[in-house]
C-alpha positions as CSV (number, residue, x, y, z in Angstrom):
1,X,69.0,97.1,-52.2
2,X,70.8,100.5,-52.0
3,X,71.1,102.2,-49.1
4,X,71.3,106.2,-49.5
5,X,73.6,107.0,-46.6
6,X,76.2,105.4,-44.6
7,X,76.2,106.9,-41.5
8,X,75.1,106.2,-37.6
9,X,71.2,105.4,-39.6
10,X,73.3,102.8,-41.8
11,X,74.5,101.4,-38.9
12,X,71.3,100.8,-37.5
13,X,70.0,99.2,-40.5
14,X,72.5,96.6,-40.3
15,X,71.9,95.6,-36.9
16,X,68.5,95.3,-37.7
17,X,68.5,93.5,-40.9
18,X,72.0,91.9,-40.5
19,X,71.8,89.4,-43.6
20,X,70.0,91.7,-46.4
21,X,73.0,92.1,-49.1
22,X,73.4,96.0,-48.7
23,X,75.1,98.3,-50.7
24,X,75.7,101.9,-49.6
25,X,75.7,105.1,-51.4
26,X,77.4,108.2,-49.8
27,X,79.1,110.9,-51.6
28,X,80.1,113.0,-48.6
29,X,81.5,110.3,-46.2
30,X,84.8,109.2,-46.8
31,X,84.4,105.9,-46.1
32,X,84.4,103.4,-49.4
33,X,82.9,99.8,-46.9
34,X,80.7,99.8,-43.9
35,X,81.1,96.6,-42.3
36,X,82.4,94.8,-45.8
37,X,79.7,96.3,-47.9
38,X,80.3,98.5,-50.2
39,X,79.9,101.9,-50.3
40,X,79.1,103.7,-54.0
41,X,80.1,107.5,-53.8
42,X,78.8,108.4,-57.0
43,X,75.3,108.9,-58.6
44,X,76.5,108.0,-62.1
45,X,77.6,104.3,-60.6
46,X,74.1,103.4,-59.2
47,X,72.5,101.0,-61.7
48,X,69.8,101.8,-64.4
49,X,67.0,100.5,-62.0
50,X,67.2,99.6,-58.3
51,X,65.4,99.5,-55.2
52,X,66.4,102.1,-52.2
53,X,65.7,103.0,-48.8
54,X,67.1,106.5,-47.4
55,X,69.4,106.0,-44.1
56,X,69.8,109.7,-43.5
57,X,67.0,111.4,-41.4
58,X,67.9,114.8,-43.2
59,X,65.9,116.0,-46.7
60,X,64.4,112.0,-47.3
61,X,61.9,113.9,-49.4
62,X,64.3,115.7,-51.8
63,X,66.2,112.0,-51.8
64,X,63.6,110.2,-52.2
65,X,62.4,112.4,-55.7
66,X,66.2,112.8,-56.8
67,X,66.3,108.7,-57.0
68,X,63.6,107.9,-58.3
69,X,64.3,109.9,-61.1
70,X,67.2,107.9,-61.6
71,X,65.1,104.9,-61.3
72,X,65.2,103.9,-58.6
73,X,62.2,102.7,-56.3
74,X,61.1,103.2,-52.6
75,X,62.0,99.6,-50.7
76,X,60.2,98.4,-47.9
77,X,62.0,96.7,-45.2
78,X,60.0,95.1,-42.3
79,X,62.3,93.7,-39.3
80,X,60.9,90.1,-38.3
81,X,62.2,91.6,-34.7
82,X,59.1,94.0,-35.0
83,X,55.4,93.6,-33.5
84,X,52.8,94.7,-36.0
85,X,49.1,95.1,-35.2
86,X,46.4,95.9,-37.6
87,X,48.2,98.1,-39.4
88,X,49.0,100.0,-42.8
89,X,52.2,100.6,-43.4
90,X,53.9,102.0,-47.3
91,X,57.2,101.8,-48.4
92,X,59.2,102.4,-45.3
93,X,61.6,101.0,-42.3
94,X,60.2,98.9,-39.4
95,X,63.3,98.3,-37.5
96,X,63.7,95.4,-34.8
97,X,61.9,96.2,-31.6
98,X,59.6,98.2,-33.2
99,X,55.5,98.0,-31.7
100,X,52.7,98.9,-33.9
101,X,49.9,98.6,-32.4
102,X,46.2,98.5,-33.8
103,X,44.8,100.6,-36.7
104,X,48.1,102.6,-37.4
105,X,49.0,104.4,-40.4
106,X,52.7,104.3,-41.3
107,X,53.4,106.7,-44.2
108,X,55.8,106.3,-47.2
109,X,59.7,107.0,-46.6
110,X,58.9,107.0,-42.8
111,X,61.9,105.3,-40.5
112,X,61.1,103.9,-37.8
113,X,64.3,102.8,-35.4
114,X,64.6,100.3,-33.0
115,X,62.4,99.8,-30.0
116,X,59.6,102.9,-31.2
117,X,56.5,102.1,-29.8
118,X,53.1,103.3,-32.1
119,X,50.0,102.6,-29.9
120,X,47.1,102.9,-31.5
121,X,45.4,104.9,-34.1
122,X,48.2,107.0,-34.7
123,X,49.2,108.2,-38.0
124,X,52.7,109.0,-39.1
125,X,53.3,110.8,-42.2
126,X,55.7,110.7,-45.4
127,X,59.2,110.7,-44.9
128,X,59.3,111.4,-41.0
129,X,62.0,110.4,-38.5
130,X,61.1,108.6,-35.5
131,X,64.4,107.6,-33.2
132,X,64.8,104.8,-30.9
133,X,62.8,105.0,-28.0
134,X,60.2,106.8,-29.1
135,X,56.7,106.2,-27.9
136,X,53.5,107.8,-29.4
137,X,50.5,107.9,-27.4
138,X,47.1,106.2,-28.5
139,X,45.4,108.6,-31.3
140,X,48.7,110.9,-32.0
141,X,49.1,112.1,-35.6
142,X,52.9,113.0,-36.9
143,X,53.0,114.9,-40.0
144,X,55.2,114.5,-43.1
145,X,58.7,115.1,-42.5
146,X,59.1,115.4,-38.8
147,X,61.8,114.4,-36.6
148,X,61.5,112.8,-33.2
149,X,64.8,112.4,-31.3
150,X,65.8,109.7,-28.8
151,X,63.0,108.9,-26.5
152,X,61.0,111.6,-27.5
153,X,57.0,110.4,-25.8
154,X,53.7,112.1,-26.7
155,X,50.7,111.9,-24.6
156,X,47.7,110.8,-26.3
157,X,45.6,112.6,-29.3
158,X,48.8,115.2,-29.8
159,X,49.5,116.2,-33.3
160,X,52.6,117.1,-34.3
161,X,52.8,119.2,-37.4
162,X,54.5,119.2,-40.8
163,X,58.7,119.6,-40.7
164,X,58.7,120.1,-36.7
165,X,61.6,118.4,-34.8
166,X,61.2,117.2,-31.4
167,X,64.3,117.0,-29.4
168,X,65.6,113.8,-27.3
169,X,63.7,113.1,-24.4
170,X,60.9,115.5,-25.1
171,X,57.4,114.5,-23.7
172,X,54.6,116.6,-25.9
173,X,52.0,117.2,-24.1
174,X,50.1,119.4,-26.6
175,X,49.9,119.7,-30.6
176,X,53.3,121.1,-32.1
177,X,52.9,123.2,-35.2
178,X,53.8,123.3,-38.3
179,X,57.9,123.6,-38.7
180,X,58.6,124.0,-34.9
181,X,61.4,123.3,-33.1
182,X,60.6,121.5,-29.7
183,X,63.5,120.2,-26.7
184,X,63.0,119.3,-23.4
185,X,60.9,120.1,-21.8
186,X,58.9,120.3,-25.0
187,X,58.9,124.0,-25.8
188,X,59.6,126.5,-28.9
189,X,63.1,126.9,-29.0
């Protein structure tokens, strides 16, 4: 499986899935290994078909169209480190530590990093970012392509809107939305 990034996400990846054969793709960083895996840096040595998952929290959706074009196709990687509930989950990352709780909806590109907490029904949409620590109240709906930084928290029932980024230790307390930029304490910036 190919890994589109090989930065801090990368990183992450590895601790949480440290015996999946990884190779990295990153034109921009310098490095040519991450840990003694390679690292490809560029497009035209990525094979005719392969599967991918995007390690960089910026533009997955743009990544995600650009590679499968090339053909690849989405991977899923669940962490056997992670609680799952009654849940629905596509082509996305479950790291370890990760709680999904009951009748959650995990959306397609979505990363989820170690130790985010999904009570339940709450929805998370495509290609959105949630960082470790994160805890989403029961009923909370993240749209598609939303960030949520380190120990971001919502109370329960907020909805967070499409392409909004929630800052590091933010606690939402009402709906965010569409494209807004939230720190702490959880207000327009």
């Amino acid at each position: 499986m190919i890994v589109f990034g090989a930065g801090g996400m990368a990183k992450d990846l590895l601790f949480s899935f440290p015996n999946r054969p990884f190779v990295f793709f990153d034109d921009m960083n310098p490095i040519t290994e991450l840990y003694g895996r390679e690292v490809i840096k560029s497009l035209d040595d990525l094979p005719g078909s392969f599967d991918f998952i995007i390690g960089v929290a910026d533009n997955r959706r743009k990544i995600y169209k650009m590679l499968m074009k090339r053909g690849g196709l989405q991977g899923r990687l669940v962490s056997p480190h992670a609680m799952i509930g009654n849940s629905s989950i596509g082509r996305s990352i479950i790291s370890a530590g990760v709680q999904l709780s009951t009748n959650t909806e995990i959306g397609m590109g979505v990363f989820l990093n170690n130790n985010v907490i999904v009570t339940h029904d709450c929805v998370v949409g495509d290609f959105s970012v949630l960082s470790p620590g994160v805890i989403l109240g029961g009923g909370t709906v993240v749209g598609e392509d939303v960030f949520m930084g380190i120990g971001a928290i919502t109370l329960p029932r907020v909805k967070i809107g499409d392409g909004s980024i929630i800052g590091a230790g933010a606690v939402v307390t009402k709906d965010i939305k569409n494209g807004t930029h939230v720190g702490v304490p959880a207000r327009r910036l």
